[in-house]
C-alpha positions in Angstrom: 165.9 -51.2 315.7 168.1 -49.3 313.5 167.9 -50.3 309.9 171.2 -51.4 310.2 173.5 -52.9 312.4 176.7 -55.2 312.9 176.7 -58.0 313.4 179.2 -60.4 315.7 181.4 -60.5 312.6 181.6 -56.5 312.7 180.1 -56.6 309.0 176.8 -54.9 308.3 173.3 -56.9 308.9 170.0 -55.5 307.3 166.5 -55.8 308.3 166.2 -59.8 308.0 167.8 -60.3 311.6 164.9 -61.7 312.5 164.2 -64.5 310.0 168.0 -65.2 310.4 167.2 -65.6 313.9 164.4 -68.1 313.3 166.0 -70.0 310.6 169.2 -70.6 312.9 166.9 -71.9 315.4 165.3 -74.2 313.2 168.6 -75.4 312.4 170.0 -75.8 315.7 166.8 -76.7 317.6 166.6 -79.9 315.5 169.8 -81.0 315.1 170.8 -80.4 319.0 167.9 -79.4 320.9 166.6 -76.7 322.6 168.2 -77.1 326.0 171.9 -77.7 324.3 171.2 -74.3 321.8 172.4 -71.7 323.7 171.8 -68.1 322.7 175.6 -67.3 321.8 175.6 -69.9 319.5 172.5 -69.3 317.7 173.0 -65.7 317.7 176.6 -66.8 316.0 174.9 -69.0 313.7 172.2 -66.2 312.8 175.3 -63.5 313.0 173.8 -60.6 314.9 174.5 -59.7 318.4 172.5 -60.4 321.8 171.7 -57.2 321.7 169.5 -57.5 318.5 168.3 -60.8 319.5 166.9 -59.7 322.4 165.6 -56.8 320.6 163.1 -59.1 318.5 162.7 -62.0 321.3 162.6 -60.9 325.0 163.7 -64.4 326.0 165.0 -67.6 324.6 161.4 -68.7 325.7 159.6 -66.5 323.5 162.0 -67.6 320.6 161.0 -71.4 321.0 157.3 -70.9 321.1 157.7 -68.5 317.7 160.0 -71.2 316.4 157.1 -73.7 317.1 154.5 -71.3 316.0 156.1 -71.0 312.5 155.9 -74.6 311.8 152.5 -75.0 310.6 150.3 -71.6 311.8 147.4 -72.8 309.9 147.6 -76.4 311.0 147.9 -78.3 308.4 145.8 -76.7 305.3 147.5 -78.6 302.7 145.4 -81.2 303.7 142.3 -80.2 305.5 141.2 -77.5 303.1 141.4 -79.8 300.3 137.9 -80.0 298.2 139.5 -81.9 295.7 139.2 -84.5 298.0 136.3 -86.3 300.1 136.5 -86.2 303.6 137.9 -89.6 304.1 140.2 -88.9 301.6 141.3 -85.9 303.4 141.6 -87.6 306.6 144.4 -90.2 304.7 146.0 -87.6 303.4 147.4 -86.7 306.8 149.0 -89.5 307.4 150.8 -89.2 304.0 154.4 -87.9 305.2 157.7 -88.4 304.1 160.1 -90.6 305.2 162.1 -87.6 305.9 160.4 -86.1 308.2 161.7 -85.8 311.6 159.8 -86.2 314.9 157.3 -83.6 315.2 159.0 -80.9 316.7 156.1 -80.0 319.1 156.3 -83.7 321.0 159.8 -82.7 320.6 159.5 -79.6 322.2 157.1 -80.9 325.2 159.3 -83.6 325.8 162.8 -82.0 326.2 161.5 -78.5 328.1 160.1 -80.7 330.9 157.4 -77.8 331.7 154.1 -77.9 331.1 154.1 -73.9 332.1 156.6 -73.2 329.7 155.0 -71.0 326.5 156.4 -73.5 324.0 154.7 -76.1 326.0 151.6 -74.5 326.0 151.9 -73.4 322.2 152.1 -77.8 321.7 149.1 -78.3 324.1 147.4 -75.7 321.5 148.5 -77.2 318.9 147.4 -80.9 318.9 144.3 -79.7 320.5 143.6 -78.0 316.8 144.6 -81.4 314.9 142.3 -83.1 316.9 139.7 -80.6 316.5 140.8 -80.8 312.4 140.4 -84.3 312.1 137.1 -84.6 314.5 135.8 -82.2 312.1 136.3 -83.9 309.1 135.0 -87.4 310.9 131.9 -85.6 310.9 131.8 -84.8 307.5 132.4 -88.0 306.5 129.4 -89.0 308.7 131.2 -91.1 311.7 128.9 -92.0 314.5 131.2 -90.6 317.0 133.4 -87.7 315.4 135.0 -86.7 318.7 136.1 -90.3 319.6 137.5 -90.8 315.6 139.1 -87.9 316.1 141.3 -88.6 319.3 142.2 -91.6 318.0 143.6 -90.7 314.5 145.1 -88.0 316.5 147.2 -90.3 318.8 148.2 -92.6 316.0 149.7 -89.7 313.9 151.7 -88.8 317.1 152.6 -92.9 317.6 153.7 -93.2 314.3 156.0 -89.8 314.3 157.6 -91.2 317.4 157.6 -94.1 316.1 159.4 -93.2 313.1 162.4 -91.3 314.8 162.9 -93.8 317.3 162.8 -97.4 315.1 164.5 -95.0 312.3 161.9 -96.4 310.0 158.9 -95.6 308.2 155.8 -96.2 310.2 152.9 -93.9 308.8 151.8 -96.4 305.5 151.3 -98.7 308.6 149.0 -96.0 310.4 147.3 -95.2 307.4 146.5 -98.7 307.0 145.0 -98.3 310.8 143.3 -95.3 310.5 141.4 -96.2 307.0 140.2 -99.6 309.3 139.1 -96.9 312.2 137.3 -94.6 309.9 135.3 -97.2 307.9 134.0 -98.7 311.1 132.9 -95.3 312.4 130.6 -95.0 309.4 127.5 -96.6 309.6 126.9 -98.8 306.0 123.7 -96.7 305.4 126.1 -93.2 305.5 126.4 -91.7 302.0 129.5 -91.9 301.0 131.1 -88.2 299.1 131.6 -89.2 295.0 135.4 -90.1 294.1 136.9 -87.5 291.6 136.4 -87.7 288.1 138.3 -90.5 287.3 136.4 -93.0 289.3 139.4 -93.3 292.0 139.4 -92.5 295.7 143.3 -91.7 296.0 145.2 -88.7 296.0 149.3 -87.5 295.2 150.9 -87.7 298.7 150.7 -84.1 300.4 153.8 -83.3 302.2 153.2 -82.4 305.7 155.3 -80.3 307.9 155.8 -80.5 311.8 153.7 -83.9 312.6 
């Protein structure tokens, strides 16, 4: 790539064609969807030619699984590499979202490409595979019986209550937390040690935003 170029404006671009690329993709891939973006339009949005957006993304493929893959690469550390927090605590604090949060962009994604083959599909799979592996993890610190089993299931009520959410318009996730606290204290047996609350004697935390649930 030449350090610069024009773009479909015929003014000069610099090197960020590529984070222009990706932002106009977030853009467009939640407000219309994947299927309805089509590459003159984003590359119109993200003003540089086909030419240099094919240059940085072989396919529109590639450019939804990056998309997806910028969303939360370390999946979610905001909340699981807390230690200001016990692990309970840590586990609540990802169900803490904002109202504004849209549907999580990887059911999203799954659900509109319609193939399980496709590398944005698999990049989803991947995905909530690690959140489940996140929260399993930190059912074990917190001394469930049966991490694994916690884990699925405060897994598959984040993703009910982002659906949830988007479909009823409405906020569903205090409701889950609510759910998952009753979940998590009957996976600890009474006689598990519990981790000491902070300083101040309390066992709750500021909201964490969390991104692409």
């Amino acid at each position: 790539m030449t350090e610069l170029e024009k773009g479909p404006l015929g003014r000069r671009r610099g090197r960020g064609a590529r984070e222009r690329i990706l932002g106009a993709s977030q853009q467009l891939f939640r407000d219309q969807g994947i299927n309805r973006t089509g590459m003159d339009q984003l590359c119109a949005v993200a003003q540089v030619s086909k030419r240099t957006a094919y240059q940085h993304f072989t396919s529109k493929d590639e450019l939804v699984a990056e998309y997806l893959r910028r969303f939360d690469p370390d999946v979610m550390p905001g909340v699981f590499d807390r230690t200001d927090l016990t692990p309970r605590e840590r586990i609540l604090a990802a169900f803490e979202v904002p109202a504004s949060t849209p549907l999580c962009p990887y059911i999203a994604a799954a659900v509109e490409l319609h193939d399980p083959q496709h590398p944005a599909s698999q990049y989803a799979r991947d995905y909530k595979t690690a959140i489940a592996a996140r929260l399993t993890e930190t059912a074990r610190e917190a001394g469930a019986t049966n991490p694994e089993q916690l884990g699925e299931q405060l897994a598959l009520l984040i993703d009910g209550a982002s659906a949830r959410t988007r479909v009823l318009n409405s906020e569903s996730f205090p409701t889950a937390a609510a759910i998952a606290a009753v979940l998590i204290d009957n996976a600890i047996p009474a006689s598990s040690p519990r981790q000491p609350s902070d300083d101040r004697g309390t066992t709750g935390s500021a909201p964490v935003p969390v991104g692409g649930q």
